[in-house]
C-alpha positions as CSV (number, residue, x, y, z in Angstrom):
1,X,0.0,0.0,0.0
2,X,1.4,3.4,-1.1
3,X,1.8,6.0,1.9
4,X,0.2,9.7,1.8
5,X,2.5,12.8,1.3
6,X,2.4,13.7,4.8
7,X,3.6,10.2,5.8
8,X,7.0,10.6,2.9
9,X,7.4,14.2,4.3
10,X,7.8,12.5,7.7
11,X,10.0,9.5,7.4
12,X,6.9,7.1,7.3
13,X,5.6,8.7,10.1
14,X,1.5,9.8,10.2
15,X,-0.3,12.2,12.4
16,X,-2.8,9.5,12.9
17,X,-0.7,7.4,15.0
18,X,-0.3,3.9,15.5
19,X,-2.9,1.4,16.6
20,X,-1.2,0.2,19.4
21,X,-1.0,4.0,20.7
22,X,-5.0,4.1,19.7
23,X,-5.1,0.9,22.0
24,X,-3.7,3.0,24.8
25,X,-6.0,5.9,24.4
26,X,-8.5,4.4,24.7
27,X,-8.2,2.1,27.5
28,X,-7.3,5.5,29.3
29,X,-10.9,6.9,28.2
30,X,-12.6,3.8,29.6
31,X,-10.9,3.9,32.6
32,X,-12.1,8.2,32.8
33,X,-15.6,7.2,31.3
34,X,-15.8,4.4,34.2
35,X,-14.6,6.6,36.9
36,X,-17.2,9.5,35.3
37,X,-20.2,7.1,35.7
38,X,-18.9,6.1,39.1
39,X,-19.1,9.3,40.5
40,X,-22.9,9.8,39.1
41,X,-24.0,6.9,40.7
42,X,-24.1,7.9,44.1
43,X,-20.9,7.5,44.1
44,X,-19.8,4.0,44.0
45,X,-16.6,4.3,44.8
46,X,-15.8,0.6,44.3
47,X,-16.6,1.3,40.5
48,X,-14.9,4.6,40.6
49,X,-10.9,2.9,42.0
50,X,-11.9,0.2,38.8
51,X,-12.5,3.1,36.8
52,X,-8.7,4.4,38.0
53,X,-7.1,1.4,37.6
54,X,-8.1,0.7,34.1
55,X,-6.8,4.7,33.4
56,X,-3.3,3.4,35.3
57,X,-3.2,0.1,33.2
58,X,-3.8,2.4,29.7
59,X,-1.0,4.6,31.6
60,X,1.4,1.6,31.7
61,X,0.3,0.2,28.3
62,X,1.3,4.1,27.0
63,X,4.9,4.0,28.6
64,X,5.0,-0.1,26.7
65,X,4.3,1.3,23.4
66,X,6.2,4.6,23.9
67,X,3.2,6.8,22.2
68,X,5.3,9.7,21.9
69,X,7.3,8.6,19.7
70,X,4.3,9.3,17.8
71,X,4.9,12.8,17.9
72,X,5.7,14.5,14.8
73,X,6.9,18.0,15.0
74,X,6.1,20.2,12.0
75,X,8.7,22.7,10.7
76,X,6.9,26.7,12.0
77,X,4.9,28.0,9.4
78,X,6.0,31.4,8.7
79,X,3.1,33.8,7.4
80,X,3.2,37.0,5.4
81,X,2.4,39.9,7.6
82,X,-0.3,41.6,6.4
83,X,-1.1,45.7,7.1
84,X,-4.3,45.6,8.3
85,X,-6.2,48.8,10.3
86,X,-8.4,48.2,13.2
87,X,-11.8,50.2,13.6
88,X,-10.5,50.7,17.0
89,X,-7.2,51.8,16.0
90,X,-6.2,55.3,16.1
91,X,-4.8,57.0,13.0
């Protein structure tokens, strides 16, 4: 399968990441969304430190599949300054 521009402009790198960092996410956003529907049920608290646990685990599974390494810096864009005249501005 051919890679995008972006991807050649970046040594085979995406901004979209790779599954196994998706994997991470989102085992982090069950453990929050766990936590979050802890707390609204009365709390239960029991469900809530599951809820944290499951965010730690996604933690450990992030630090496993080193998802910064995902992070691709893009060169500053450098834009034209353009004269422009505020209403507010006084002349």
């Amino acid at each position: 399968m051919a890679e995008s521009a972006p991807a050649q402009a970046h040594g085979g790198q995406s901004h979209a990441g790779r599954p196994t960092s998706w994997l991470a996410v989102t085992v982090m956003l069950l453990g929050f969304t766990i936590g979050g529907v802890a707390l609204c049920m009365g709390p239960s608290w029991f469900l809530f430190w599951i809820g944290a646990g499951v965010v730690v685990v996604g933690g450990i599974l992030a630090l496993i599949f080193d998802i910064f390494s995902d992070v691709i810096e893009d060169a500053p864009r450098e834009i034209a300054v353009q004269e422009h005249h505020s209403p507010f501005e006084h002349r």
